[in-house]
C-alpha positions as CSV (number, residue, x, y, z in Angstrom):
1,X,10.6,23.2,27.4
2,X,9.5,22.8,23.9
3,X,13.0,23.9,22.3
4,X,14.1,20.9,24.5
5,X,12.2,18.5,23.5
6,X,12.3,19.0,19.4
7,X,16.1,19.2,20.1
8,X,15.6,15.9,21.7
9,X,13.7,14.3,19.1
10,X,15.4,15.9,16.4
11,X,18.9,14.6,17.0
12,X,17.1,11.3,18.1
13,X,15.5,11.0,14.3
14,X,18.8,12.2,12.9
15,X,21.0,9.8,14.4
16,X,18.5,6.6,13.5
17,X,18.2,8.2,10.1
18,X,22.5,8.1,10.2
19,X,22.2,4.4,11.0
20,X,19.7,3.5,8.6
21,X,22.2,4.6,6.0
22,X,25.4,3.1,7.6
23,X,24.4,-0.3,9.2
24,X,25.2,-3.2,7.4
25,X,22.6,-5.4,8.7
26,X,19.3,-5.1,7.0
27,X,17.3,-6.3,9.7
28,X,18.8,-3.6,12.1
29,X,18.5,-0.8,9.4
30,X,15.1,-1.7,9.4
31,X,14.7,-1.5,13.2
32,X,16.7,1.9,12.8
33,X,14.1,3.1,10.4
34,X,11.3,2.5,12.7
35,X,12.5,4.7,15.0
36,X,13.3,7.5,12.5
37,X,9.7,7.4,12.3
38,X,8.6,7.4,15.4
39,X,10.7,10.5,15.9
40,X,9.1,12.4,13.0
41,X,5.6,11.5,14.5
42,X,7.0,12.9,17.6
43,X,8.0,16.5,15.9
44,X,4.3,15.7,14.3
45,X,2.8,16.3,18.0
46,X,5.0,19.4,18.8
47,X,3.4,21.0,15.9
48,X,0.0,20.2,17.1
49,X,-0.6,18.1,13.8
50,X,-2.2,15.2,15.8
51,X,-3.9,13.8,12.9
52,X,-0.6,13.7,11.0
53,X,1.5,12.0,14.0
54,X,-1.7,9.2,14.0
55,X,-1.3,8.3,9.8
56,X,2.9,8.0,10.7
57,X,2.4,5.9,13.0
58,X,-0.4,4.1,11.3
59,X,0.6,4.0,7.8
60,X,5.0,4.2,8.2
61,X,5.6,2.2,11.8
62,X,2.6,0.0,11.3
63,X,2.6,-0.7,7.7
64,X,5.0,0.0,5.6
65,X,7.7,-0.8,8.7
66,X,6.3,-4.1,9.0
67,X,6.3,-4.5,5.6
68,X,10.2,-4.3,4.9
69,X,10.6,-6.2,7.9
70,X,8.7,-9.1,6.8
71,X,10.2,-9.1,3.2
72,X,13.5,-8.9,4.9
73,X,12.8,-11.9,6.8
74,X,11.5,-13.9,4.0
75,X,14.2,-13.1,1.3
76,X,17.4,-13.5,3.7
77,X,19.0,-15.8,1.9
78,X,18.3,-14.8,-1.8
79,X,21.5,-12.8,-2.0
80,X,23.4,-16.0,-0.6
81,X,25.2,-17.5,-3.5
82,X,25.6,-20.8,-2.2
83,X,21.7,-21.3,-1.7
84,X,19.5,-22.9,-4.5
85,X,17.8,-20.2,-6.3
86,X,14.9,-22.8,-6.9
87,X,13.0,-24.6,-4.4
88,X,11.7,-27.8,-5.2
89,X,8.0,-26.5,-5.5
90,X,8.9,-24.5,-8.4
91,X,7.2,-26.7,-10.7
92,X,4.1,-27.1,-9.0
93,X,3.8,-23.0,-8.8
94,X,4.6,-23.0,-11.8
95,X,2.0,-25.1,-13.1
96,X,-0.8,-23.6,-11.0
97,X,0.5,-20.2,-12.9
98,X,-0.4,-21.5,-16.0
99,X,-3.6,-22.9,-15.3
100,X,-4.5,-19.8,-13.8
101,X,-3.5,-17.9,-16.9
102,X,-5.3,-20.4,-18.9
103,X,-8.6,-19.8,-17.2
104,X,-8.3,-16.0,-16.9
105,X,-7.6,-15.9,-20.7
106,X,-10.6,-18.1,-21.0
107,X,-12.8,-16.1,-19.2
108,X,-11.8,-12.6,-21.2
109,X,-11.9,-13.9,-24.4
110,X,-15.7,-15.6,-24.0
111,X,-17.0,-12.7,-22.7
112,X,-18.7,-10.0,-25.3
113,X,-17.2,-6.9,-23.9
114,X,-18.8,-4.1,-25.3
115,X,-16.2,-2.5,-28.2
116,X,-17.7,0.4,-29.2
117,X,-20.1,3.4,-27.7
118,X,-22.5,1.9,-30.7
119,X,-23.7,-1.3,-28.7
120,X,-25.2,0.8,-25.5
121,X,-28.4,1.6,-26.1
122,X,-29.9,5.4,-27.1
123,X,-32.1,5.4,-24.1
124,X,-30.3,3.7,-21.6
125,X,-29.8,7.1,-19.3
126,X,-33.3,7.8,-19.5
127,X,-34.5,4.7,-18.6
128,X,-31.9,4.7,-15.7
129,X,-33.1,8.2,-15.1
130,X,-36.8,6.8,-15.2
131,X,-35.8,4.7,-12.1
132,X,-34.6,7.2,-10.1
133,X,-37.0,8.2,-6.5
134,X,-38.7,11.6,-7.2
135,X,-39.1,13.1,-3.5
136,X,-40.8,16.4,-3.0
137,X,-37.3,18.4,-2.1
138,X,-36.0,17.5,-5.1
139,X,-39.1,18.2,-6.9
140,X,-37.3,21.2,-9.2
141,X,-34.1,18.2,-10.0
142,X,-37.0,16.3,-12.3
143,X,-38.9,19.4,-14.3
């Protein structure tokens, strides 16, 4: 029954794979690539690799699927060449941009970073080290 069913899931992941590659419709190809998945995470299970069929599914359906779906979704129309490629908030992102740019420069330049090893104290591991909770089974750790 095993044969069978790896046969079965096998030609099911080949032929999604196949129409990843051929479709023309990104949204489909998408849709198509889920199910390639899905059908690796099923030859996953017939290899008793549980844990690996779980993170597939996890990580390549529920993120990374999800993922190209949603920037699919979002960009459909950038390849369109009869839509604006500016929106009329373009300014006012672009303006927050710069401000933002303006205060993170403003915050790394004020701050007195330390530039060489020179500037850290001798001691500072031993007084760290001076801190540290001396219990009796780690008695031998602090001789």
């Amino acid at each position: 029954m095993q044969p069978v069913i790896f046969a079965l899931l096998a030609l099911i992941t080949l032929g999604a794979a196949i129409m990843v590659v051929t479709t023309r419709n990104l949204l489909r190809a998408a849709l198509w690539l889920i199910l390639a998945f899905f059908g690796i995470a099923g030859i996953f299970i017939l290899l008793n690799a549980e844990f690996l069929a779980v993170a597939q599914i996890l990580i390549y359906v529920g993120a990374i699927a999800t993922l190209i779906i949603f920037a699919i979704m979002l960009t459909h129309n950038v390849m369109d060449p009869t839509q604006p490629r500016f929106d009329e908030q373009w300014g006012v992102v672009g303006g927050f941009a710069a401000l933002l740019f303006v205060a993170l420069a403003a915050i790394v330049t004020r701050v007195a970073w330390p530039v060489a090893a020179g500037e850290v104290p001798a001691d500072a591991i031993q007084r760290l080290g001076a801190h540290a909770p001396r219990t009796p089974e780690h008695k031998e750790w602090f001789h």
